[in-house]
Structures are given as structure tokens and as C-alpha cells.
N, C-alpha and C positions, 0 to 999 in steps of 0.2 A: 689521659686518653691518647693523647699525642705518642707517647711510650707505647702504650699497647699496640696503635695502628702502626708504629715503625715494626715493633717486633714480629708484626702478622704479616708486613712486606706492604701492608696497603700506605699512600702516599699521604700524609696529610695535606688537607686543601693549601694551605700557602708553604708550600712546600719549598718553596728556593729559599724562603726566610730562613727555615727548616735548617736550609744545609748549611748556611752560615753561621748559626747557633754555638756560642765558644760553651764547651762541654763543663757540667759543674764539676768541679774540684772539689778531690773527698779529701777529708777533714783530715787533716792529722791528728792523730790521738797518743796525747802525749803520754796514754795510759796503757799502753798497748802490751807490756809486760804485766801490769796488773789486772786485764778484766779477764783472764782465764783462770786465775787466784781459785772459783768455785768449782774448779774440777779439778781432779787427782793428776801426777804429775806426770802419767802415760798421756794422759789426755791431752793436758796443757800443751806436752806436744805437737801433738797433731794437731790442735787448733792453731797456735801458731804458724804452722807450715801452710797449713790451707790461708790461714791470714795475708802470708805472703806471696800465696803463689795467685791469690786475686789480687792485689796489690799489684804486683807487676803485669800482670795480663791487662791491668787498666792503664797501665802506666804505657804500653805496648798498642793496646787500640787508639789513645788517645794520641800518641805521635802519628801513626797510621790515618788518622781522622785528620789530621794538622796539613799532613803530604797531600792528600785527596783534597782540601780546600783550598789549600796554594795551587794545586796544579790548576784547580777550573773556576777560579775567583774572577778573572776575565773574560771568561768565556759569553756567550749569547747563548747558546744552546746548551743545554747537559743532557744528555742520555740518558732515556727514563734508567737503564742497566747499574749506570755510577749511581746516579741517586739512590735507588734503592741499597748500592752498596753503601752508600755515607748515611743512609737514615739507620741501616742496621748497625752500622758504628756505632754509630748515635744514643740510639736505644742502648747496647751494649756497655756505653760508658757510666749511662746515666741508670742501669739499671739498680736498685738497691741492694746494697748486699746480703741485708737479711730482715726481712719481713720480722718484727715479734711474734713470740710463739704465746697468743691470749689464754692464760690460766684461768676459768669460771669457775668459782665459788658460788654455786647456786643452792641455796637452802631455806628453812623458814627462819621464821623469828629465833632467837635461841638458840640456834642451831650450832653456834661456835665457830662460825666462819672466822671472824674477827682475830679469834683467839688462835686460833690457826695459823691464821696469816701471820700474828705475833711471832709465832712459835717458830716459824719459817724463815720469818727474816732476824730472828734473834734479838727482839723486842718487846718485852713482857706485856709492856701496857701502851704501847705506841698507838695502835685502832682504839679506842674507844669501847669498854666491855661490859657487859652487867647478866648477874643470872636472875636477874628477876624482870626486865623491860627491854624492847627494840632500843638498841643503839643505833650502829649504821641507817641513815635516813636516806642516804644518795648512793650513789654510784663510785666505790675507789677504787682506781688504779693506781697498784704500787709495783715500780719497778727500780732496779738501779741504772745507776748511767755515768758518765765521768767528770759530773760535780765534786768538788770536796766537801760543799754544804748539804744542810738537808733542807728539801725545797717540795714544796706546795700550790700547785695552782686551783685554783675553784673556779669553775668554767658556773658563769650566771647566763636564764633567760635570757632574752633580747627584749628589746622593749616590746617589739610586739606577738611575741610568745607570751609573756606574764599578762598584758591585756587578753588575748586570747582567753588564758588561765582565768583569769580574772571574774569574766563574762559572763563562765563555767559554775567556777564556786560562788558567784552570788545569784545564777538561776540555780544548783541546788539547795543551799539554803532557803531561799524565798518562794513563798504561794502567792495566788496571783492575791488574794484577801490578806496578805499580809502576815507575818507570825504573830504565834498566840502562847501564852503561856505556858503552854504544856506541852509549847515544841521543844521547849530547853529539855523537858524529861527524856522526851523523845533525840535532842544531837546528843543529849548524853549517850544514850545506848546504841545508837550509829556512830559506827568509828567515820565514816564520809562524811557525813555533817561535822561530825567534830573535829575531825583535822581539816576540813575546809574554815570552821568559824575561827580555828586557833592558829590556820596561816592569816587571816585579816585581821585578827587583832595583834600576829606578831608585826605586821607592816603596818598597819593604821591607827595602833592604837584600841582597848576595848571598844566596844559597842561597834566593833565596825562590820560586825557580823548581821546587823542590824539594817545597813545603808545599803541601798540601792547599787548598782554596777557604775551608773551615770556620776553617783556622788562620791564616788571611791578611786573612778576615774579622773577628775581634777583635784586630790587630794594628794600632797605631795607625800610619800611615803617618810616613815621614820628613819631610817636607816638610810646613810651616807650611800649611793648606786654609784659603782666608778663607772665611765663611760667606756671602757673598751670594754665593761663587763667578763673581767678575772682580775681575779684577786692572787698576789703571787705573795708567799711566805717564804721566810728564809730563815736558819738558824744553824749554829754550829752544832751543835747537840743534839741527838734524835728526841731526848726527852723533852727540851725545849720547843721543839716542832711540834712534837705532841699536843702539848698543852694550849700553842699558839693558834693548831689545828683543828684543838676539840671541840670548841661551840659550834663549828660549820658542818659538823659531820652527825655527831651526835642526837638525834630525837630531842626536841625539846618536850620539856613534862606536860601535860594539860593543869598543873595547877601554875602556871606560866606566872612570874609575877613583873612583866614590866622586862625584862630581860635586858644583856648589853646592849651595843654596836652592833657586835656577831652574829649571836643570836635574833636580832629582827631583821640579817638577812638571809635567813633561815630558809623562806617561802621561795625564793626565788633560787637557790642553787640545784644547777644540774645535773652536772657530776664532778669528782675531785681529781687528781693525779697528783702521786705524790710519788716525788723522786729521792732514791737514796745516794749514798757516793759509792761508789765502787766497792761491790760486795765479795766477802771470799763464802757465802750461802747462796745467795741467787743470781746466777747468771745474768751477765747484760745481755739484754736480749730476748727478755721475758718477763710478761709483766702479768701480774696476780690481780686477779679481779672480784672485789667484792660488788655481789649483786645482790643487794636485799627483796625478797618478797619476790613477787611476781609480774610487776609492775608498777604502773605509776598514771593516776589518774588524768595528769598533765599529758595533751597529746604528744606535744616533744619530746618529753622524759621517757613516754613510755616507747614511742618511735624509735629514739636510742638502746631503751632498755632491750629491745628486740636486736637491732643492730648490735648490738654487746655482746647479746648469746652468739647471734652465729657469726659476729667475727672469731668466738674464740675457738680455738682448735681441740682444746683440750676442756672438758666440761667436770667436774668432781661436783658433785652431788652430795650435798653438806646435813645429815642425819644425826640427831646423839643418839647414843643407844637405846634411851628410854621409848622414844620414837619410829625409830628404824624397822619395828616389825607391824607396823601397819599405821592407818592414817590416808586420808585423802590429801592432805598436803603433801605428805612423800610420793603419791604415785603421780600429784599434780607434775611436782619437779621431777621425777624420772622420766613424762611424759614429756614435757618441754626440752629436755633434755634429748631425745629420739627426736624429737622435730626438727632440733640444731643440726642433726646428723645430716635429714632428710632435706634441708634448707639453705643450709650453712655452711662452713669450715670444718666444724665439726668430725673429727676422725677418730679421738678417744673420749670416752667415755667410763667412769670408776663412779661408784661409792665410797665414801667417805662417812667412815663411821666414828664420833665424835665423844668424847666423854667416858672414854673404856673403866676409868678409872671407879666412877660410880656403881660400886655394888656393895650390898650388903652380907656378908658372908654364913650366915647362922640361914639367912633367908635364902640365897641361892641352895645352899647342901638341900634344905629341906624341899626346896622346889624341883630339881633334881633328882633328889631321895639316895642322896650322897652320902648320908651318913658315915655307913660304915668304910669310905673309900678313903684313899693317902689323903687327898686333898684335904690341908691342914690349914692355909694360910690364903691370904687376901691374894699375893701375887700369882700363884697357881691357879686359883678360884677364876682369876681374870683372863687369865693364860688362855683357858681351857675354854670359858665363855666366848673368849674373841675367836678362836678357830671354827668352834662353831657358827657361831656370826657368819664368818666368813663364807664355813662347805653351804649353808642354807640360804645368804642373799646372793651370793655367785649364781645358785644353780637356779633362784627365782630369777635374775636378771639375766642372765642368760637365755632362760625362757622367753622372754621378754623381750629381748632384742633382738631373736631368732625370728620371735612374729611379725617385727618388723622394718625389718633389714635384711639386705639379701644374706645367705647363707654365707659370701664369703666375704664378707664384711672385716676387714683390718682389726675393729673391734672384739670380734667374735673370737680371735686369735690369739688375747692380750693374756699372760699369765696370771695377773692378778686384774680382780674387775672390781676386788673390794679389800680396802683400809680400815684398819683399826686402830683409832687413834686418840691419844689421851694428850692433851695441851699441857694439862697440871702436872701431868707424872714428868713430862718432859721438861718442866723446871724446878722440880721437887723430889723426884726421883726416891720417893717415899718404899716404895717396894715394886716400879719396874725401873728397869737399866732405859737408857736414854736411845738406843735400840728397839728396845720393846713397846715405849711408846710410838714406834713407825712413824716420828717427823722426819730423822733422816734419810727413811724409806722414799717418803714424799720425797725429799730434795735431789735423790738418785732418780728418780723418775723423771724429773723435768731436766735436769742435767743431762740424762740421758736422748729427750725427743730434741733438746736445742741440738745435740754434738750431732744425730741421726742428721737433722736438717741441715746443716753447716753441713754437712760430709756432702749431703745429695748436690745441696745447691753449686755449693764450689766444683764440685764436678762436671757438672751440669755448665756452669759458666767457661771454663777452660775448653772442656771440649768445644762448647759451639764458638768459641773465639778461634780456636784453631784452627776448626773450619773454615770457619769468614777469613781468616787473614789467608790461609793456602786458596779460597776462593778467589778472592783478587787477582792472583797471578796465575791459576791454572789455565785461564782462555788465551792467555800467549802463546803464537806459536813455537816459542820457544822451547826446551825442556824442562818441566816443570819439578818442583823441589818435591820433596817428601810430603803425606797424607794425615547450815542454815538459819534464817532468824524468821521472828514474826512480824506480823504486818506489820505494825507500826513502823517498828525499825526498816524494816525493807523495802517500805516504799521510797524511802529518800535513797538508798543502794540500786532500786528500779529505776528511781528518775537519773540517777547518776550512769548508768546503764545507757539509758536512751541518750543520754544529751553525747556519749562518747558513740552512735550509733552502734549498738548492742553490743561494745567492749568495756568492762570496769577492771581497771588496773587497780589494786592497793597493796603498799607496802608489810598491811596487816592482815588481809582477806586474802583467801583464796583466788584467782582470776577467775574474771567472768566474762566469756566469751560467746553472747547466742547465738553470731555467725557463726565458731567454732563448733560449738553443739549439731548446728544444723548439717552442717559440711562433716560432721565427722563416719557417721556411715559412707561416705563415701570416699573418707581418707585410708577406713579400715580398708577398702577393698583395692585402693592402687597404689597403695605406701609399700610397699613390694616392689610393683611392678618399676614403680618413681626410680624406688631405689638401682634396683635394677639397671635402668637406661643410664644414669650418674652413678651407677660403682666405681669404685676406685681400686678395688681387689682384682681377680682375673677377670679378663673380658671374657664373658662370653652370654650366648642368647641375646639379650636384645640392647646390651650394653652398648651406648655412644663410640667408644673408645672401639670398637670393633667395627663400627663402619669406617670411621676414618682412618684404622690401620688398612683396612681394605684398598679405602680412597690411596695410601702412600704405597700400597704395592702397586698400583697398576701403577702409578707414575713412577717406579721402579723399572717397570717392563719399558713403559714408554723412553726411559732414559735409554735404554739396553737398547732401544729402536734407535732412537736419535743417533747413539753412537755409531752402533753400526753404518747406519746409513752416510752418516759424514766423515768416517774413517780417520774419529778420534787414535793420537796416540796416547797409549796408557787408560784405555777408554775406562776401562774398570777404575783406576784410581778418582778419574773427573765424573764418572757416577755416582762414586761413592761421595764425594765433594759434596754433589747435588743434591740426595740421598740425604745428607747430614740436615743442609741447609733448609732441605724441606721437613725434616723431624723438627728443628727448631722455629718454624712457622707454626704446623701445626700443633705443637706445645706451647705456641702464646695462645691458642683460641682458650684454653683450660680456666683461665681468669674471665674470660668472656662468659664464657658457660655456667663458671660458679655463679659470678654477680645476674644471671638471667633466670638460676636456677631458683632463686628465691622468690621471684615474683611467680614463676610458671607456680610452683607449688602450691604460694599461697594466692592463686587466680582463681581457686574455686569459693573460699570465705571469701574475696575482694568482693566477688561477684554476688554474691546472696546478701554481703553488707552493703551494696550499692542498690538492688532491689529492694531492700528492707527499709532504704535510708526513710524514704516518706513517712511511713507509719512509726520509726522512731520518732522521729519530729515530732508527728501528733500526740504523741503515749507523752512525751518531756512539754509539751503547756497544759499538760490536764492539771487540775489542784482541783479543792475543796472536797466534800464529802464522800467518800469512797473512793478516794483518786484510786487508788492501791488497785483495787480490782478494775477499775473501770481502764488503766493503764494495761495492764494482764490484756484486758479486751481486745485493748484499738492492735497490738500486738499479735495476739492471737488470730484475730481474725484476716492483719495484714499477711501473715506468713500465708493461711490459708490460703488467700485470693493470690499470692504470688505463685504457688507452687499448684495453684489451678492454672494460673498463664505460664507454665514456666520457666521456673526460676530453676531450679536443677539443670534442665535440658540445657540454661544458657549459659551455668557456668560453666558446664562438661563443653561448650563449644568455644567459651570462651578459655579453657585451660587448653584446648584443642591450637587458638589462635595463637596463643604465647608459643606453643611447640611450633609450628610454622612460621611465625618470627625468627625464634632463635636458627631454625634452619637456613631462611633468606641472611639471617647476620652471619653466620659457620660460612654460608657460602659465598657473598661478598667480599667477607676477609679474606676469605682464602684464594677466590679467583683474579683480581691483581696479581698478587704476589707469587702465584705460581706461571700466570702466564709472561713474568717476566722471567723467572726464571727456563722456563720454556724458550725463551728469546736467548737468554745468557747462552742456550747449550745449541744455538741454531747457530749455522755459520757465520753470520752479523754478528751474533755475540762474541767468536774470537775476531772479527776485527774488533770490535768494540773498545779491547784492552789493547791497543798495540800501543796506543802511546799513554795509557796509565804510570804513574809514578812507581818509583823503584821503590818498591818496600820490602824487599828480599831480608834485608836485615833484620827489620821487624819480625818477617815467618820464620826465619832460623833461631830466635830467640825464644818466640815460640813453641818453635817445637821443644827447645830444652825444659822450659815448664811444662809441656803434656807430659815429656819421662817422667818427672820430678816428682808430676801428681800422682803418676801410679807408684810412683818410690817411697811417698808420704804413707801411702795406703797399707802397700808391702809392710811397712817399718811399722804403721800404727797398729797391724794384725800382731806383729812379731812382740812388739813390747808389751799387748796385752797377753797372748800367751806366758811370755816370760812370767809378766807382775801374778797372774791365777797360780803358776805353778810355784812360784815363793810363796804366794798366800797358801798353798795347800801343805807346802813345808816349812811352812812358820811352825817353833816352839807352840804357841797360843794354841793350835788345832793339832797338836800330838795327845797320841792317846796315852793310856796307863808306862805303857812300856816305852815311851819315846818316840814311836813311829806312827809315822804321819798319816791323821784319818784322812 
């Protein structure tokens, strides 16, 4: 937070602390020839150069920060002017270099995420796989990094998250009369009963589905709980990880018999992270994320699991074929999916179409009525099916995304929006090429959004350093330098409903959301407009990014004013300074805006689920005879009586309220830090600097890195021309006669 408010210009409260702050030192990496290994060796290039050329720019601010501390380390006073310069240092040094670029695997059961991820990182059986039962139980993230081991943490509950938990699955199991014999029939056929009795007897021991919360609560659990609550693994071998890995991750069976160590602490893992050693397939830099199911009945896991989605930027949507052309699970996840966009990080969005390999050949001709056509053989058959795949869920999801997303949506843009992809053919290569199964398609795509980001962000950082460092000394007056189920079963899914106040997350059921149900007529008619005001595409109509382009022209004009009026020399070059410095403020609000954007969005379910909360309550202690419907009632009838007082009207004022927040925070942040800047360019502000420290050497160094980066740029455009035009006169791509198709 301290980062964000320096880079906005706004002062943090103990600010003199602030400026004494010895700057963190970045790591050295002794790996630093190796983690570009996963891109082609045009590329490896230019990452390199960009590696360097923020390397030294840090290396540059950080002395610059050192001069600025010596010189006013004695002082009594500092000038809000210095400050603000040493807090953007500050920011500047300690800024990260590169955010991870979050991979979502979001699919159902079955769906072959797992096998995927295998496929990607070049590990057959590393996740945990099966085509007959859910595997993945948590949440994994797999990334590489500059270990030489392979290495595992499993992030567990807190102690009083699993109480929480706890609380939960022994009021749904339990009636106020007690269970009766013919509830066992009944947790059989509820998957929420049943994986609530089979997390307590994986931790308690049988019968413990039986015992009360009070008695289960001074019950010490089976399984060893380490107190910093993670568990870290370690192994030279990915196979050996694996295996070391697999009880923790893995579903365990319902015919459970007594399990290890591992396995009884099954109930309590959140989510996993598992780190590879430096990859020449996945980029450091980007981490793959499996996310099973749609949720999670535990409120943490599921609070994360939402955090998950719209951390990640990049969402694939994980369908096998047999699946992919209908089903309420698939539109659940393509729905969620738009929500991330509208909520979240979210910027691309694909299909991922799973299992190509699966067809029967004598059955597709005839289904097709192909008979009499070429198509003679399996690998053709597939060929031809996957394109189709492709011209028909593009053009459904396209549709799709048009309704709701603005028109010029970054998404809308993307050449491919759907994958076809076969895991098995990709290590079996039975009759397609390793190609054809599009896994190295996938690993060009994300090599591609890391090297995009790298390019923007290092950009982005040079420039605005070269600013700040030519800022320091442009105020001298000196000369200044260069610029569904049935009752039965359903009522324990109902009661599981109420007791999460009308959300049921499971890793087997579809999501159940009755705030969401209720609020969705009214997401259909502003999910446009949302998107809209947070586009990221061109500005325009009612888009955010267009008022405050607004807001930085007139303080454009105003600088043109100030100049003139004070009879700056070079007045254009010290506008332009100012100009820069104020783009780079109002580019830190954008991390403000996202993390605000999520709750504004979802302020109108918050609002209907904090209305509703009472009459959940009452629907979660009904039991005995007809709970089922008598629950339906107290339900029914609460919604009624809400939305006779309403309950709409208050969340449309309370989504009204968030948007006026974030306006008082946009303009908070911003009015500090412009009005010093305002100061900077008044005549006080060039005394200001008369006796600042000489850091002239540091802006001439400088400046030799801003050439450098447009040089990196120049040269990375030129070598990839060059490397397309050998690839087009490769032997390989000549035709009959020897000349190049």
C-alpha cells in the first residue's frame, strides 16, 4: 500500500521514516542465462537486453536515492517537493519487475486439466489423473523458478478457519432429533453430506460423522498439524515429487479405509504450489493454475477460489470434446469466466478443447454421411472434426462475449478463441504429429503474453525513470541537460445453501448461488455498460480512462499557463518533464481501480446476500418433518418481504455508493500529488532545487539507456523479420519445384 500511495505522489502517514528506508536489493540470479532457455533465440535476445536495461536503471535510481539521503539526513525540515522526489524513488526501486502472468484452468470434473498441465510442463504423470473419478481436490499452482529441486508447499487452514469449517459440516450433517437410519441412504446420495462425513472421519477417525461440533472440538485430530501450517516437500526428481505429492492433492475414495499420515490431512488443505527448476517449456514467470470445480464449500477456500479466478489474466476454459457442445456445466464455466473479465484481471479468454483424440471413425463418416468422401483414416477424421470444432465454438463464443463485453474488448480481437487439443496424441503420437495435437500451440501463446508484458513493462519503467532522474535537475536555474436432484437429497444441499447464506460451492456440483440468481437480471442489463466505464480497449463514451485523459490535458494547458507566466527557459522541454511525471501518477491509480472494481461489481449480490442473511439463518435450524419444503418457505417468503421493502432499490444505491467512493479515492490520490507538482513548476519550486545534490552523472547514464531501449526494440523488430523470412525459405516449406511457398 505504501508502494501504491508513493507511486500516486500521495505521502505516507510516517513519511520521514519513509525516506530513510535502505531500498530492497534485488536478488541476483545466478540463473539469469538460463530462464529465457523457453523462448526461441530471437527472443532470448531481447529479453536479455530488457533484463539489463532494468537492471541498470535500478542500479541508477538506487545511487540517486543514496545522494538524496546523504544530502538531507541532517536536516530539520525537508520540503514536502524533495520528499515527494525520494518517495518516487523509492517506489521506483522497489517496484517489482514483473507481476506473474496467472494461467486458469477452469473446467469440470474430467475435463483433463491435469493432463494438460502434464502435457505442458513435460510430465506425463506429475498431477495426479484418472478417466474414470475427480482427482485434483485443491487448488495447484505450478510454476517454475531458479531452484534446482523440485519443490512443494501445501498451504493448510488456520486453526480457526477448520473450526469455522468444522461448525459448518457438523450442522449439515446433523437434525435437531438426531440422525436416523435412513440418513446414511440419504449422505449416500448427497455428494455434501458425503464428503462432509468423509472429511471427519478422515480427521477423527469413523463414527465421527456422528458427534456433535462441541465433541469433535476437544478431540485432538489424527494427523500430525505442523504449526506454521505448510507443509514444504522437496525432491531431486519430478517423478519422486510426484508421488511424495500425491496423497495431498489427489480426492481421496469414499470407500476410505483408515488412510496414511497424508491422507488424514486431506480435510484441511487449501491450496498447493508447486515449484519446478528452471524450465526450457514454461517460462519463469507464469504460473498454471488448476482450479477444480466451481468452488468450495469452506468459506476461505471458496473466498480464495474466487480470488484465483480474477487474479489470473488469462482464463482457458477446460471442455473434452464429448462435452464441449452443450451442458450447463460448460456454460456455468464460460459464465464465470465473463465475470473474471468484468471483475478481475482477466483480459484473455480461449476454449480449450480437450480429448481430440477420442473418435470413432466408421461412426463419425456415418454421422456425417461421409461415406463416399477421401476421408479414409483416423488422423484426417480428427483433422477435419477439430476445425470444425473450432469455425462453430468461436463463432458461439464470440457471440457470447459480444453480449457481454464491450465491442472493443482486447478479447474480441484474439485470432484464436478456441484449442483443440489431444494430451495422449501429444505423448503417443499414434497418428497426429506433436504439432497437431496444439500443446506447443498452448506454450507459443503464453510465451507470447509473458514476452508482450516484459516488453510493455520495461518500457514503461525506463521511460518514467528517465523522467524522474531529468526531473531533479530540470528546476535549476542552470541549463538543463537533455529530455437437479430430489428431495431427499436436496434438502441437505438446501441446508448447505443457507448455512453459506445462499452460496453452495462444490468441487462436484454445479455452483449454487441464490444472491446470484436474484441479482442476475440486473447484471444482464449493466454488464455492458460496467464494462464500458473499466475498458481497456479504446476509450471512448463513458469509459474511466477518458475522463482522466481529459483531467491530464487541461493540466497540460495549465503547465503551458505556468510556463508562460514564469518565463521558463526551454519551457516546452520542463512541460514535457511535468507531462510525463503526471502520466506516471495517473497510471498508478489503475491498480487502485482494478482491486475497487471488484467489490463495486459485486455490491449488488453483497447487497441482496446481506438482506437475505436473516431468513437464511432461519431456513439452516428448520429439521424434522418436511424440513425440505418448509425451508423453500421461510426462504421464499423472506425474498418476498425483502423486495416489498426494497432490496433492489438498495443495492442499485448501494453499487451507486462504491462508484462514489472510488471517485473520492481517484481523487484524493491524485490531489496531493498534483498539487505538489503544481508547486514544483511555481517559482519556489526552482528555488527549491538550488542546493539539491549533483546527480548529473546519473541522468547522462541515463539517458544512454532510454537510446538503448529504443535500440533493443529496433533490433528485436529486425531479427524477427529476418528469423520469418528464413522460415519462409527454409528447404522444409519449398514446394514441388524447390521454391519457396
Amino acid at each position: 500500500m505504501a508502494e501504491m500511495e508513493a507511486s500516486a505522489g500521495v505521502m505516507p502517514h510516517s513519511v520521514d521514516c519513509d525516506l530513510f528506508k535502505e531500498p530492497m536489493k534485488k536478488r541476483r540470479r545466478s540463473h539469469r542465462d538460463q530462464q529465457f532457455q523457453a523462448f526461441p533465440s530471437a527472443e532470448q535476445s531481447a529479453l536479455k537486453e530488457y533484463e539489463k536495461l532494468e537492471s541498470r536503471t535500478r542500479r541508477i535510481l538506487s545511487n540517486t536515492y543514496q545522494k538524496m539521503i546523504q544530502s538531507v539526513f541532517l536536516e530539520e525540515s525537508i520540503p514536502s517537493g524533495l520528499k515527494y522526489l525520494i518517495n518516487r524513488l523509492l517506489a521506483l526501486i522497489e517496484k517489482p519487475p514483473l507481476e506473474p502472468i496467472y494461467v486458469g484452468f477452469l473446467g469440470s470434473t474430467g475435463a483433463g486439466k491435469s493432463s494438460l498441465i502434464n502435457a505442458l510442463i513435460q510430465q506425463a504423470m506429475f498431477l495426479p489423473v484418472s478417466g474414470e473419478s475427480i482427482c485434483t481436490s485443491c487448488i495447484v499452482q505450478v510454476s517454475s523458478g531458479c531452484c534446482e529441486q523440485y519443490e512443494a508447499k501445501i498451504h493448510l487452514l488456520s486453526d480457526q478457519e477448520w473450526k469455522a469449517e468444522l461448525k459448518d459440516l457438523t450442522m449439515l450433517l446433523h437434525r435437531a432429533d438426531g440422525p436416523r437410519e435412513e440418513d446414511a441412504d440419504m449422505w449416500a446420495r448427497d455428494d455434501a453430506a458425503e464428503e462432509a462425513a468423509q472429511k471427519l472421519q478422515m480427521l477423527y477417525g469413523r463414527g465421527a460423522e456422528r458427534r456433535p461440533y462441541e465433541d469433535l472440538l476437544r478431540t485432538k485430530p489424527r494427523a500430525r498439524i505442523p504449526t506454521c501450517r505448510t507443509i514444504t516437500l522437496k525432491a531431486e526428481e519430478a517423478g519422486e515429487l510426484s508421488v511424495k505429492l500425491d496423497p495431498y492433492i489427489r480426492t481421496q475414495r469414499s470407500d476410505w479405509d483408515g488412510g496414511s499420515a497424508e491422507t488424514q490431512i486431506w480435510p484441511l488443505i487449501k491450496y498447493v504450489e508447486v515449484i519446478l527448476p528452471k524450465s526450457a517449456l514454461i517460462p519463469e514467470g507464469v504460473v498454471l493454475v488448476d482450479i477444480p470445480g466451481t468452488g468450495d464449500f469452506n468459506s476461505k477456500r471458496d473466498e480464495m477460489w474466487k480470488k484465483t479466478v480474477d487474479k489470473c489474466s488469462v482464463i482457458w476454459v477446460i471442455s473434452d470434446v464429448e462435452r464441449v457442445s452443450g451442458g450447463k456445466a460448460h456454460e456455468d464455466l464460460l459464465n464465470e469466466s465473463i465475470k473474471a473479465c468484468q471483475r478481475g484481471f482477466c483480459r484473455d479468454i480461449a476454449l480449450v478443447v480437450t480429448k481430440t483424440d477420442k473418435l470413432h471413425l466408421r461412426e463419425y463418416l456415418r454421422e456425417r454421411k461421409m461415406e463416399n468422401q477421401a476421408i479414409q483414416d483416423q488422423r484426417e477424421a480428427v483433422l477435419q472434426r477439430n476445425e470444425i470444432i473450432k469455425l462453430q465454438r468461436t463463432r458461439i463464443l464470440k457471440e457470447k462475449l459480444k453480449r457481454k463485453l464491450p465491442a472493443d474488448s482486447k478479447v474480441l480481437e484474439a485470432s484464436d478463441l478456441v484449442y483443440t487439443v489431444s494430451a495422449h496424441e501429444y505423448w503417443q503420437q499414434a497418428f497426429l504429429t506433436e504439432d497437431e495435437s496444439e500443446v506447443p500451440k498452448l506454450r507459443e501463446y503464453i510465451r507470447k503474453r509473458l514476452l508482450d508484458k516484459k516488453r510493455r513493462l520495461v518500457t514503461k519503467y525506463v521511460n518514467e525513470a528517465f523522467g524522474l532522474l531529468l526531473l531533479t535537475d530540470t528546476f535549476n536555474p542552470e541549463e538543463s541537460l537533455l529530455r437437479s436432484r430430489g428431495n431427499q437429497g436436496f434438502h441437505q444441499t438446501l441446508k448447505a445453501v443457507c448455512l453459506k447464506n445462499g452460496v453452495y460451492a462444490s468441487r462436484t456440483l454445479a455452483r449454487i448461488d441464490l444472491n446470484g440468481a436474484l441479482s442476475q437480471p440486473i447484471y444482464d442489463q449493466i454488464d455492458p455498460v460496467f464494462g464500458g466505464i473499466f475498458r481497456d480497449g479504446k476509450p471512448t463514451g463513458p469509459a474511466l480512462m477518458v475522463h482522466i485523459d481529459a483531467f491530464k490535458h487541461s493540466l497540460e494547458e495549465r503547465m503551458a499557463e505556468i510556463g508562460i507566466r514564469n518565463g521558463w527557459k526551454c519551457d516546452g522541454y520542463k512541460r514535457g518533464l511535468l507531462i510525463q511525471e503526471i502520466s506516471a501518477i495517473l497510471g498508478g491509480l489503475e491498480g487502485h481501480i482494478l482491486r475497487r472494481k471488484r467489490k463495486i461489481y459485486e455490491s449488488v449480490t453483497s447487497s441482496i446476500q446481506n438482506d437475505l442473511k436473516p431468513c437464511y439463518e432461519e431456513a439452516a435450524q428448520i429439521a424434522g418433518r418436511k424440513a425440505c419444503e418448509r425451508m423453500k418457505d421461510v426462504i421464499r417468503r423472506g425474498v418476498e418481504r425483502q423486495v416489498a421493502e426494497g432490496m433492489f432499490e438498495r443495492a442499485q444505491e448501494r453499487m451507486w455508493h462504491q462508484f462514489q467512493q472510488l471517485k473520492h479515492g481517484i481523487t484524493e490520490r491524485v490531489k496531493g500529488s498534483i498539487t505538489t507538482m503544481l508547486t514544483l513548476a511555481a517559482p519556489q519550486g526552482d528555488g527549491l532545487y538550488k542546493e539539491l545534490v549533483d546527480v548529473r552523472s546519473e541522468q547522462k547514464e541515463m539517458e544512454k539507456l532510454h537510446r538503448s531501449l529504443r535500440e533493443v526494440a529496433e533490433n528485436a523488430q529486425l531479427r524477427k523479420g529476418m528469423q520469418d523470412f528464413l522460415l519462409r525459405m527454409s528447404p522444409s516449406k519449398a514446394g514441388p519445384h524447390g521454391t519457396a511457398l
